[in-house]
C-alpha positions in Angstrom: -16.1 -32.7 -51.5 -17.6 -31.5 -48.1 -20.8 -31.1 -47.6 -23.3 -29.8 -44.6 -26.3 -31.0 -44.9 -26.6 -31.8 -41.3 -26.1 -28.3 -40.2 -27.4 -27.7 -36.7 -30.1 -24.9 -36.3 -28.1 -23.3 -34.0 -24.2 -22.0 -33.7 -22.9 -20.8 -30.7 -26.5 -20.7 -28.7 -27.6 -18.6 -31.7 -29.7 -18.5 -34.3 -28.9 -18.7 -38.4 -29.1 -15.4 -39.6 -31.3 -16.2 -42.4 -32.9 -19.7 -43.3 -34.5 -20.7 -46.2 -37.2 -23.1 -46.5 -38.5 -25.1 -50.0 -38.8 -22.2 -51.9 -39.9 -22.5 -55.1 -41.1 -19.2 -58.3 -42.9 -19.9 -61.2 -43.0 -17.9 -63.9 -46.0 -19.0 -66.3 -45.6 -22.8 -66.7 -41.7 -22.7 -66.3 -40.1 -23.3 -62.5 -37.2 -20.8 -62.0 -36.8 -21.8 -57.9 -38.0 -25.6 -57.2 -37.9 -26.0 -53.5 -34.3 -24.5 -52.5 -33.4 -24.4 -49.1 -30.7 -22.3 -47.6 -29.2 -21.6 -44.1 -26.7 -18.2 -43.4 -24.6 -18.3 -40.1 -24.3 -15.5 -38.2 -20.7 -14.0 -39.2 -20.1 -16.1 -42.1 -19.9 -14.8 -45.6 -22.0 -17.4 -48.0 -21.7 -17.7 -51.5 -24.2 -18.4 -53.8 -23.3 -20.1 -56.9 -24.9 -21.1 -60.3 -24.9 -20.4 -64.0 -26.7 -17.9 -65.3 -30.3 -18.7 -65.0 -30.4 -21.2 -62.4 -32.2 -19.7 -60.2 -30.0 -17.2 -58.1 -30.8 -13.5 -59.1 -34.7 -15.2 -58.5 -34.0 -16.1 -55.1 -32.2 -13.1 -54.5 -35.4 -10.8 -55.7 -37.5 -12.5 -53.3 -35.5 -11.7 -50.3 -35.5 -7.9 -51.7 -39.6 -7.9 -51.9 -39.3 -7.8 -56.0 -40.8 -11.3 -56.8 -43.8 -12.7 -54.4 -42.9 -16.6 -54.4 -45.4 -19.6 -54.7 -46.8 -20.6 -51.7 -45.7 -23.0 -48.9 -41.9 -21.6 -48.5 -40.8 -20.3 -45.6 -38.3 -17.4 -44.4 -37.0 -17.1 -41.3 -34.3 -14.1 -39.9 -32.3 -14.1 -36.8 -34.9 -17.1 -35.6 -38.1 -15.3 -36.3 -40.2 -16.2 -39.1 -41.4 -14.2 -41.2 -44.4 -13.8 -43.8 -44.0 -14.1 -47.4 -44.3 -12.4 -49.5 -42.2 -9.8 -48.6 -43.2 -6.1 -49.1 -41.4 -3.7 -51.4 -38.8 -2.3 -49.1 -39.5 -4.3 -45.9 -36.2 -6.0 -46.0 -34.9 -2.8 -44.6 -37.1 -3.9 -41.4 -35.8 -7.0 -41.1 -31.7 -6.3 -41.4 -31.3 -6.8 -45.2 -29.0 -4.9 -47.3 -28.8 -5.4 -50.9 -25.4 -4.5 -53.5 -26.7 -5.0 -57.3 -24.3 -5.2 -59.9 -25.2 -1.8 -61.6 -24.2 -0.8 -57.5 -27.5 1.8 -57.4 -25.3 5.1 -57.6 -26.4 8.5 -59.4 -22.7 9.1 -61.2 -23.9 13.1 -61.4 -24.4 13.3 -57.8 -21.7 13.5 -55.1 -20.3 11.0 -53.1 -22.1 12.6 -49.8 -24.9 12.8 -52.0 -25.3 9.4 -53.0 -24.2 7.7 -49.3 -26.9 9.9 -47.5 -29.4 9.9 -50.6 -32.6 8.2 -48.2 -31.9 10.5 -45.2 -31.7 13.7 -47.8 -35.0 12.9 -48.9 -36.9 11.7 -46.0 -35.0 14.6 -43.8 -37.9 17.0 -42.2 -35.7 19.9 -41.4 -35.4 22.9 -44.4 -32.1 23.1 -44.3 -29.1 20.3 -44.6 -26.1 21.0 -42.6 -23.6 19.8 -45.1 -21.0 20.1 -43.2 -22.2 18.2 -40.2 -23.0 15.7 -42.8 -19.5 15.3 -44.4 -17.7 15.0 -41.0 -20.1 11.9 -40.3 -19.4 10.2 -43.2 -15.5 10.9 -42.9 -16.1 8.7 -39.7 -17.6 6.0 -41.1 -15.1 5.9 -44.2 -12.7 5.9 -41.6 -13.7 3.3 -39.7 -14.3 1.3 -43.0 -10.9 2.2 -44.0 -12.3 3.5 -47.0 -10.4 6.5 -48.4 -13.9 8.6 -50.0 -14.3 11.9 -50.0 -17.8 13.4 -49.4 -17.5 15.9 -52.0 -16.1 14.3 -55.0 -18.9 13.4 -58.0 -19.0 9.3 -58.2 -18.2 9.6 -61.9 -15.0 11.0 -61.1 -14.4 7.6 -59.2 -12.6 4.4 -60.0 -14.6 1.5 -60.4 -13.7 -0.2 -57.7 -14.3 2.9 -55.3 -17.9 3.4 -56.7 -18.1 -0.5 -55.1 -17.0 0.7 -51.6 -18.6 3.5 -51.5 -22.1 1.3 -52.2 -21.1 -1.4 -49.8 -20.3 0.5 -47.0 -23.8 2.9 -47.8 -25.8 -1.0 -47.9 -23.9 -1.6 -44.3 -24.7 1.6 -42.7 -28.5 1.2 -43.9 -28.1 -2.8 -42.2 -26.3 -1.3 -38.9 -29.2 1.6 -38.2 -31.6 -1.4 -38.5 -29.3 -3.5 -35.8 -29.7 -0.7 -33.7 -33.3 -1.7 -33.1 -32.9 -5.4 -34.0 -29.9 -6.3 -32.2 -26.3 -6.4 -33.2 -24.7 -8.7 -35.6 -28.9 -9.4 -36.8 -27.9 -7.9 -40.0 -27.2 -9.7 -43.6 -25.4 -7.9 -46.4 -26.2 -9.4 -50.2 -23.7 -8.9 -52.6 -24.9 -9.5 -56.0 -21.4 -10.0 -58.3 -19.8 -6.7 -56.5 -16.8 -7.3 -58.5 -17.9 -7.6 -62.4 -16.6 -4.6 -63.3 -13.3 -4.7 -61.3 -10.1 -5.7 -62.3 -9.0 -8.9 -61.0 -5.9 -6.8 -58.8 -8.2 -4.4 -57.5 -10.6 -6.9 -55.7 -8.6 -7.4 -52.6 -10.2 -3.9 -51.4 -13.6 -5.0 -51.5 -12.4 -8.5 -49.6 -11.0 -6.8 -46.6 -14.0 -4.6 -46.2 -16.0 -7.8 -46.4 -13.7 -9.7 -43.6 -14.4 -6.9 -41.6 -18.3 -6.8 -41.7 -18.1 -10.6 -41.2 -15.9 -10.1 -38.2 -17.9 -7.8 -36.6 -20.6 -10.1 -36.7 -23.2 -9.5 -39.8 -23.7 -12.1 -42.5 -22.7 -11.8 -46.3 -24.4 -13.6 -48.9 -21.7 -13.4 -52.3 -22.7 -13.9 -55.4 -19.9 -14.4 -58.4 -19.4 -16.3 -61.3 -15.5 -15.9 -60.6 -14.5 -19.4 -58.6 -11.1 -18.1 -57.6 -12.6 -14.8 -55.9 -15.8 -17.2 -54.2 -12.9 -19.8 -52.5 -10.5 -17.0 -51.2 -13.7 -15.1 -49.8 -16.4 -17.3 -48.7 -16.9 -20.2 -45.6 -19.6 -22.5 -47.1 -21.0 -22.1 -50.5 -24.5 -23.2 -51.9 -24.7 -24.3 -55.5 -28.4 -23.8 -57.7 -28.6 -25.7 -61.0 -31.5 -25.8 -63.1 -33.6 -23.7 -60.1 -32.7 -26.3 -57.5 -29.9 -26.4 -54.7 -27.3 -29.1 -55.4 -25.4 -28.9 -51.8 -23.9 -26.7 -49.3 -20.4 -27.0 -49.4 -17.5 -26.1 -46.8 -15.0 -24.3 -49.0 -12.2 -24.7 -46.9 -12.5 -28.0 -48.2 -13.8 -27.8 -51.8 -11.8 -27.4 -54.6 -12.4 -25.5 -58.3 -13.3 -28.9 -60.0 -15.9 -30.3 -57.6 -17.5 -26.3 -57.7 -17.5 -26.3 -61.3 -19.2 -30.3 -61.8 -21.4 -29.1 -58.9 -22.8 -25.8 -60.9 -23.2 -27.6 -64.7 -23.7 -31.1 -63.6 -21.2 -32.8 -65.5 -17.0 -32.7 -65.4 -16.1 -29.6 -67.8 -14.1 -30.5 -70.1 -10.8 -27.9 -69.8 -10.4 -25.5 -72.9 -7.0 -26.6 -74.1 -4.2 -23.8 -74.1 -2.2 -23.7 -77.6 0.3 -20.8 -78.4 0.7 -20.9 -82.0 4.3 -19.3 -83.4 3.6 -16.6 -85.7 6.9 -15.6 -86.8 7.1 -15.2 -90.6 3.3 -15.1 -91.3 1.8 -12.2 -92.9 1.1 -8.7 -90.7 -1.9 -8.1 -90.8 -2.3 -5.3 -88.8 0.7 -2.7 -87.6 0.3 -0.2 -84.7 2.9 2.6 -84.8 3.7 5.3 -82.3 0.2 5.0 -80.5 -0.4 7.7 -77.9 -3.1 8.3 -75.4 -4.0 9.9 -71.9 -1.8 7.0 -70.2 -0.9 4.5 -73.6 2.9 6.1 -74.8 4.2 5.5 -78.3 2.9 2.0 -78.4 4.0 -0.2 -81.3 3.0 -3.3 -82.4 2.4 -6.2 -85.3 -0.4 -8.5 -85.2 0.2 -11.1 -87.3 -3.0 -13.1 -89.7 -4.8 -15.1 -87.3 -3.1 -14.1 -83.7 -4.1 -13.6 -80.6 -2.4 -11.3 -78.3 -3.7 -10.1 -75.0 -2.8 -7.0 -73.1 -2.1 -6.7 -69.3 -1.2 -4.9 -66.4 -1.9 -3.3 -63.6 -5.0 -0.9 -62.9 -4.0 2.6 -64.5 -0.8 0.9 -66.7 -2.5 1.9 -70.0 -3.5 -1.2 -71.4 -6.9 -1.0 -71.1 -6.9 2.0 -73.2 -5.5 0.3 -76.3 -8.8 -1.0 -77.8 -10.4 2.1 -77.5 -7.8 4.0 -78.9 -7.6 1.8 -82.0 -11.2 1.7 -82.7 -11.8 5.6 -82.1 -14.0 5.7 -79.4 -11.2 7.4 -77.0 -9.4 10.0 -78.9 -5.8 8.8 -79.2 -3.2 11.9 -79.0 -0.9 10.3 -81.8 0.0 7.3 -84.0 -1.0 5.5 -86.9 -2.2 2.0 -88.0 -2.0 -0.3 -90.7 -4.6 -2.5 -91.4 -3.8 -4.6 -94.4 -2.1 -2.3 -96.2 -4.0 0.9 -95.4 -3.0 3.4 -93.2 -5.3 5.3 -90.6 -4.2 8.6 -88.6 -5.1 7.3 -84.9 -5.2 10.9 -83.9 -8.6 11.6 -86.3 -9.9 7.8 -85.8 -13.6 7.6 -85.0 -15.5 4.2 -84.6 -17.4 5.1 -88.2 -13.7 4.8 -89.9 -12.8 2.3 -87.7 -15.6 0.2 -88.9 -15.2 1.1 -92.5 -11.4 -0.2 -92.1 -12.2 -3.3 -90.4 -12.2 -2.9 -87.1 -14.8 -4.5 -84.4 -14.6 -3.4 -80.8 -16.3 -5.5 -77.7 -16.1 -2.8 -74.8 -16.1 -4.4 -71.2 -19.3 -2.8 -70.4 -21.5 -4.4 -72.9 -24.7 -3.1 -71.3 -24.0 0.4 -71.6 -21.8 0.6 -74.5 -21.7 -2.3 -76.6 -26.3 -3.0 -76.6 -29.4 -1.1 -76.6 -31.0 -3.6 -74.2 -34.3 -2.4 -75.0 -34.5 -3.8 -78.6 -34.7 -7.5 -79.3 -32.0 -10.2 -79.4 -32.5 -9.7 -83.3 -31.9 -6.1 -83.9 -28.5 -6.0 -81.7 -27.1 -9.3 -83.3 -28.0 -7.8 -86.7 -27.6 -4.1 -86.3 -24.3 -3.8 -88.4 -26.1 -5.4 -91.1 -29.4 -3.3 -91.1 -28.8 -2.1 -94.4 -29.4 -5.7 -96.0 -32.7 -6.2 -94.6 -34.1 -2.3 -96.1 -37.2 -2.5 -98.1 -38.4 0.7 -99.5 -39.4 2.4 -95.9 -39.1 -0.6 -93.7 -37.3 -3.7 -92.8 -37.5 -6.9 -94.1 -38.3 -8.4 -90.3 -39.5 -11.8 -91.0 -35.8 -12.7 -93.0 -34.1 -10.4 -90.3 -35.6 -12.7 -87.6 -34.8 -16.1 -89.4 -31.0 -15.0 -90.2 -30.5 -13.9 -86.4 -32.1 -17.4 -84.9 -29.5 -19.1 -87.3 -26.6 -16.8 -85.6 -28.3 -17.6 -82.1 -28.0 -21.5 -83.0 -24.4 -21.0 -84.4 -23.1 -18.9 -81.3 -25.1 -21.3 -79.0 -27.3 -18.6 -76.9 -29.7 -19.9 -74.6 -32.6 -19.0 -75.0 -32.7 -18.9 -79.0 -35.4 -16.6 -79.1 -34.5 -13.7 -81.8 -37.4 -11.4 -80.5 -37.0 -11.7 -77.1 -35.3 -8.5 -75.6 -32.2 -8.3 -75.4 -31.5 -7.1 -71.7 -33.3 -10.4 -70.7 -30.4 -12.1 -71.9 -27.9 -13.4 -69.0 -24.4 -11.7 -69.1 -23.0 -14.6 -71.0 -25.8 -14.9 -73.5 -25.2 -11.2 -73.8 -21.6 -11.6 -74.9 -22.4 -14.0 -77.2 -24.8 -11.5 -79.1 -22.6 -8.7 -79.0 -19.1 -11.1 -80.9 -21.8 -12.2 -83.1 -23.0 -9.0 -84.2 -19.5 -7.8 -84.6 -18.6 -11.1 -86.7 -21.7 -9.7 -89.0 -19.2 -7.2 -90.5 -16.2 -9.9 -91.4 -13.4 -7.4 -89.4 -9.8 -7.4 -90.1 -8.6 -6.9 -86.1 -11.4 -7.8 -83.6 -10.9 -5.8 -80.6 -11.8 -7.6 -76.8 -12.0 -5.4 -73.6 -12.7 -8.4 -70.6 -14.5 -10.9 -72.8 -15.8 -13.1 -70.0 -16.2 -10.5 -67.4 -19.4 -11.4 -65.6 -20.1 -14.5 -67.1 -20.5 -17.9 -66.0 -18.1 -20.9 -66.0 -19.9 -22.7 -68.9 -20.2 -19.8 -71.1 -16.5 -18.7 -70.2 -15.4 -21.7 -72.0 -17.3 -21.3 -74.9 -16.5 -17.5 -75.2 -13.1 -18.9 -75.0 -13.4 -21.4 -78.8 -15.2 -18.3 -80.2 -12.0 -16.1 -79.9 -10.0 -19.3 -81.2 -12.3 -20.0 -84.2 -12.1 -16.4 -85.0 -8.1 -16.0 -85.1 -8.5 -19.4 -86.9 -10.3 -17.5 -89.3 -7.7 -15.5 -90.5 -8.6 -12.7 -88.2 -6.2 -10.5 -85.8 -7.3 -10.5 -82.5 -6.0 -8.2 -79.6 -7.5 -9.0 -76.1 -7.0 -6.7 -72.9 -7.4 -8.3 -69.7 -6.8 -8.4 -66.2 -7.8 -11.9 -66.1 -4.3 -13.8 -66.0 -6.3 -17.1 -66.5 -8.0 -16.1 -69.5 -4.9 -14.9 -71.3 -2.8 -18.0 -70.8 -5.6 -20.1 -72.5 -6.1 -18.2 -75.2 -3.2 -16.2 -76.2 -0.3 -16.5 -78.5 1.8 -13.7 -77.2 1.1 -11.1 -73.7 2.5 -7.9 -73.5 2.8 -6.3 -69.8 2.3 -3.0 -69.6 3.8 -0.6 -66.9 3.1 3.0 -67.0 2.0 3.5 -70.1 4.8 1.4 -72.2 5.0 -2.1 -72.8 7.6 -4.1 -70.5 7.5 -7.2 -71.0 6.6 -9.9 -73.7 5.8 -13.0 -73.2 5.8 -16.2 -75.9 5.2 -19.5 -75.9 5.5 -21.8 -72.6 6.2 -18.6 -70.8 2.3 -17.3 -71.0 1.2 -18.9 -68.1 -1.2 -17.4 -65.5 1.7 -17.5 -62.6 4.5 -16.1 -65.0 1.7 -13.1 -66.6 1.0 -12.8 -62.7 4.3 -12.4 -61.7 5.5 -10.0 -64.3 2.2 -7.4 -64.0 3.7 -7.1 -60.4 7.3 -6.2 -61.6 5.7 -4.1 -64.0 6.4 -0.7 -62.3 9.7 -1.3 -61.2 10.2 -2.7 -65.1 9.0 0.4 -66.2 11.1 2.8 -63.9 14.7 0.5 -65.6 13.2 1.2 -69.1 12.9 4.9 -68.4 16.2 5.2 -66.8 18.0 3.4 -69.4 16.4 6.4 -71.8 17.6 8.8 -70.0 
């Protein structure tokens, strides 16, 4: 492990671009930052490391004016130092640019829209000359090499393109400051861009990142996702517990000194086992499934099997769970689930649930949670109807049964009426396989289980989707996540085009062999439609 604690204040005769000195945030009588100090070179992109809750998104909401620290810490920028705390907004002065996970976009608006939004509002002119405005931001795709266009609406977008198109609108924002500052002055904060993207679509976002580092600005990336943090990053700092543990050159770092660095201890590795299921009882049988990419998809799940889905972006498998539990209209097919058969064609997520079926969508934020009730009322909410009495809810044995689920499932904190969007991602996901366990399902539906969570919290998501195939439960798993399939999958099945082109078994589902046949997949997929032909 290499560290840098002797960094020199200078690189190149000039300053860091940003340095931070013993910072510390209290909340009440509990310390979320106890005196970290970082140090950003100019050029270098810097990732910032941690599980959830020790102390990152804190430090980050200080350098974006949203938290006023304790005193006695200091800030400096481009070798100037400057005053905390920091006004709302003022890190616009000072070169700052800020990505947030939920990216800041207005899906209604247009892409034009949304990457001139400030100057739109702040413009003193009557009239907007649209098309002066779309030409300009052609050029600065272009020179991005970023293939936008103005006048789509962002919710027509891909994922992964609503991430570029708020990246290169937080770097524009960061260059019109440099204007004034000085070139290369500026420092782009990139708060887990990639949490929604598949694993294959995150090279896009990298090489828009080299280039911003090459020309001289300063990224600060933060990701729970070690691979994507040691292809991307120079140095890395690691928080644990609200306090820096070490500034590491990642060059020469590898996965296992990261991960004891973040949780303090050696993690022990979740154990891979691919159980052979032939001869045990089907529980669950897909037949002749079709959707807007998904084509006459057939399958068995056997009792107490786990089998994950994969692909390429657009290759249909990420429209399987959504099919099968309703929420996506499926265009034909049926399903069995032990012994009673469902027309996929008029499923909805009422008769999925009455037949057994439990769904836990990527996005578990916006459509898995209400984050404004408590931890309670989402863990619970399948089970409402026990708690009724007369006009109301029985909320004191409501409470006590969630804070025994809390304890079982091992969220931190274990607080039932705290609200739920306080929760860390991981936390989260724990809360929402928990409230779907509430309703004993027959075929437990995962989108991305551990998308966005931390390494810790991975592992444990990872025994939960064990313990519940051990339980006699079907389990079908889409991922792009090649990692996360080989540990805790029976069977894979590839999927290329909207069919399913490969299957893999027992020592074959490894992360390098599930890697190496997503990339055949199309060319897989254009053999199996020939030889139909």
């Amino acid at each position: 492990m290499s560290t840098d604690s002797g960094l020199a204040e200078e690189t190149n005769g000039r300053a860091p671009a940003l340095v931070v000195r013993n910072l510390s945030k209290s909340f009440g009588g509990a310390r979320a930052l106890d005196n970290v100090s970082l140090t950003v070179l100019p050029g270098e992109v810097h990732g910032l490391l941690g599980q959830n809750g020790s102390g990152k998104s804190t430090l980050i909401k200080i350098l974006a004016g949203y938290h006023a620290p304790d005193p006695g810490g200091q800030l400096e920028i481009a070798g100037t130092n400057v005053g905390l705390p920091l006004d709302p907004g003022q890190f616009q002065e000072l070169g700052l640019s800020f990505v947030h996970q939920d990216l800041g976009l207005i899906p209604s608006l247009s892409v034009l829209e949304n990457f001139r939004a400030s100057e739109i509002a702040t413009s003193r002119g009557l009239f907007i000359r649209w098309g002066r405005e779309r030409r300009r931001a052609r050029e600065v795709f272009r020179a991005y090499h970023v293939d936008l266009d103005p006048r789509s609406a962002v919710e027509e977008l891909a994922q992964v393109d609503r991430a570029l198109l708020a990246i290169v609108r937080a770097v524009e924002t960061m260059r019109e400051e440099e204007a004034e500052l000085g070139a290369g002055r500026g420092v782009l904060v990139l708060d887990e861009p990639t949490v929604f993207l598949p694993k294959n679509r995150t090279e896009r976002l990298f090489i828009l990142v080299r280039q911003i580092a090459a020309a001289g600005s300063s990224v600060i990336f933060v990701s729970h996702d070690l691979d994507e943090v040691l292809e991307i990053t120079d140095r890395v700092t690691v928080l644990r517990d609200g306090r820096a543990q070490g500034t590491l050159v990642t060059a020469e770092t590898t996965e296992q000194e990261l991960v004891e660095l973040i949780i303090g201890r050696r993690l022990e590795r979740f154990e891979a086992t691919h159980h052979d299921l032939t001869g045990k009882t089907v529980d669950v049988s897909v037949e002749g499934l079709t959707g807007a990419t998904v084509r006459n998809l057939s399958l068995d799940l056997h009792r107490g099997e786990i089998v994950g889905l994969t692909g390429l972006v657009g290759s249909g498998f990420e429209e399987v769970p959504y099919l099968l539990f309703g929420a996506t209209p499926a265009h034909g097919g049926r399903v069995v689930i032990r012994g009673e058969r469902y027309d996929l064609s008029g499923m909805t997520p009422q008769v999925a649930l009455a037949a057994g079926v439990a769904l836990v969508p990527a996005d578990r934020q916006g459509a898995g949670s209400v984050g404004s009730l408590s931890v309670a009322e989402n863990a619970m909410l399948l089970v409402l109807d026990d708690y009724k009495r007369l006009l109301t809810l029985n909320r004191r044995r409501l409470t006590g049964d969630a804070a025994k689920l809390l304890e079982r499932y091992e969220v931190q904190p274990q607080n039932p009426r705290l609200e739920f969007a306080a929760l860390s991602g991981g936390n989260q996901q724990k809360v929402m396989v928990a409230k779907w366990l509430q309703g004993r399902p027959a075929l437990m539906l995962f989108d991305e289980p551990t998308q966005g969570v931390d390494v810790g919290a991975r592992q444990q998501i990872y025994r939960t989707i064990k313990e519940i195939a051990e339980e006699g439960n079907a389990v079908l798993c889409a991922s792009s996540d090649y990692e996360q399939l080989a540990a805790i999958c029976d069977r894979v099945l590839v999927f290329g085009r909207g069919r399913v082109v490969q299957q893999l078994v027992g020592d074959d589902v490894t992360k390098d062999r599930i890697a190496e046949q997503c990339y055949n997949s199309i060319a897989l997929a254009q053999a199996l439609a020939a030889a139909e032909e």
